[in-house]
C-alpha positions as CSV (number, residue, x, y, z in Angstrom):
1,X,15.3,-7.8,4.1
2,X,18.0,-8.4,1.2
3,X,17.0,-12.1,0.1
4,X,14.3,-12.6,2.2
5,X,10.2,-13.3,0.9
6,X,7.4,-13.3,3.2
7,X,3.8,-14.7,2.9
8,X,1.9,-11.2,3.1
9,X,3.5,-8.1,2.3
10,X,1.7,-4.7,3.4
11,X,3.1,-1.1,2.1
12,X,1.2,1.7,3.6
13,X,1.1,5.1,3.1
14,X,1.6,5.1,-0.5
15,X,1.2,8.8,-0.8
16,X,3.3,11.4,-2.7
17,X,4.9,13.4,0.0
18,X,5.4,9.9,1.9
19,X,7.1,7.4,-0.6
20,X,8.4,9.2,-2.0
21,X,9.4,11.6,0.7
22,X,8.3,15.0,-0.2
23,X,12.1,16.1,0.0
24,X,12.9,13.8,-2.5
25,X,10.6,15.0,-4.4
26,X,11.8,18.5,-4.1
27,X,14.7,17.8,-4.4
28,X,14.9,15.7,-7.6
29,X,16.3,12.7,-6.2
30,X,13.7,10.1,-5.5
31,X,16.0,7.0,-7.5
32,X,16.8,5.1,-4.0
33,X,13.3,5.7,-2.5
34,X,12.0,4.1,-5.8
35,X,14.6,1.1,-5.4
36,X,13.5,0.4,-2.0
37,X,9.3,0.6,-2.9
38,X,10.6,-2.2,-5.7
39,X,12.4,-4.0,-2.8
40,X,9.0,-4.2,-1.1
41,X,6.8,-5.1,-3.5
42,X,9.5,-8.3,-4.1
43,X,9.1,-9.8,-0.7
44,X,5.7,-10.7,-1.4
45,X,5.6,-14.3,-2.0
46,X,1.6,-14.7,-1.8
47,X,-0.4,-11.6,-1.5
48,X,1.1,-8.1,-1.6
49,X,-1.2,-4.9,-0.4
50,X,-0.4,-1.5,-1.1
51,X,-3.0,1.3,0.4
52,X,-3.1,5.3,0.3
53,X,-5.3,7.3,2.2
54,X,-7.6,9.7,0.2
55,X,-7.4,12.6,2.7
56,X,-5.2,13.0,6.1
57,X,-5.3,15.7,8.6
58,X,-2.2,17.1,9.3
59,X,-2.3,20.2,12.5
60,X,-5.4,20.1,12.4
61,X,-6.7,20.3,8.9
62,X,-7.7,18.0,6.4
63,X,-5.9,17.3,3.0
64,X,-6.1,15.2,-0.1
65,X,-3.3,12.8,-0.7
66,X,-2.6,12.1,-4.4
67,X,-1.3,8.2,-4.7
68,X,2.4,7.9,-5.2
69,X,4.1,8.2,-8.0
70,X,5.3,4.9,-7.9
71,X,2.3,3.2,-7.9
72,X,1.4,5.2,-11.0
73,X,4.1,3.9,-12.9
74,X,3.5,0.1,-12.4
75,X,1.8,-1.2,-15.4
76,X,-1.9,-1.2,-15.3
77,X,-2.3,-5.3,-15.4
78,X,0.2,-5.7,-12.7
79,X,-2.3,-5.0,-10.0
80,X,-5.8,-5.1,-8.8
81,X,-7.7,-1.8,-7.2
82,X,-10.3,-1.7,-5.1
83,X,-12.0,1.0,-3.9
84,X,-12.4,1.6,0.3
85,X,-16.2,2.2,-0.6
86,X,-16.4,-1.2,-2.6
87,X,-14.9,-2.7,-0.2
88,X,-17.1,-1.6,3.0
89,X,-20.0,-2.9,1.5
90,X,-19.0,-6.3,1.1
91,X,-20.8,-8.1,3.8
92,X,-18.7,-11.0,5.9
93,X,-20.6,-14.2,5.6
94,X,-20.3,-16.8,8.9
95,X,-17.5,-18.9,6.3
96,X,-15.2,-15.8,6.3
97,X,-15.7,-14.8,9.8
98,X,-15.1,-18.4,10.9
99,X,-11.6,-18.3,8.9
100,X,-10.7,-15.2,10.1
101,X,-10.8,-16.2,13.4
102,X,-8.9,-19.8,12.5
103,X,-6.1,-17.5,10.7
104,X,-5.7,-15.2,14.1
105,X,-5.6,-18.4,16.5
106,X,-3.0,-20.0,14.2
């Protein structure tokens, strides 16, 4: 994506143990994996969304995901959080539905 911007930008799975891999992280060497979240976050021309999950399940069994480092060392102005919880209880009024529906078609 060297040079190119898009619109919306969407990096998921912002966990530790995902980016950055958790060999990386074992390993000491998490420098490229750090470059490339950076290359990421600058393709956003308009919005930019990063999300974590709180817990996964993995064989099985749930665990807790601790956010990755990376997002932990962008400065705290640089960003907006919201919570999943604050955001489920936002109710959708007929205006919103209606452009969500005109943004799909288009």
């Amino acid at each position: 994506s060297k040079g190119l911007e898009y619109p919306n930008v969407y990096l998921v799975g912002l966990e530790n143990g995902f980016i950055p891999h958790q060999r990386s992280l074992d390993d000491g060497t998490i420098d490229e994996e750090r470059r490339l979240f950076y290359v990421g976050i600058t393709r956003a021309k308009d919005d930019l969304c990063m999300t974590y999950c709180a817990t996964r399940k993995k064989w099985g069994e749930e665990h807790h995901c601790e956010p990755s480092v990376f997002i932990q060392e962008l400065p705290e102005d640089g960003y907006h959080y919201t919570d999943h919880a604050e955001l489920m209880a936002q109710e959708a009024d007929d205006d919103d539905m209606a452009a969500l529906f005109k943004d799909m078609r288009s």
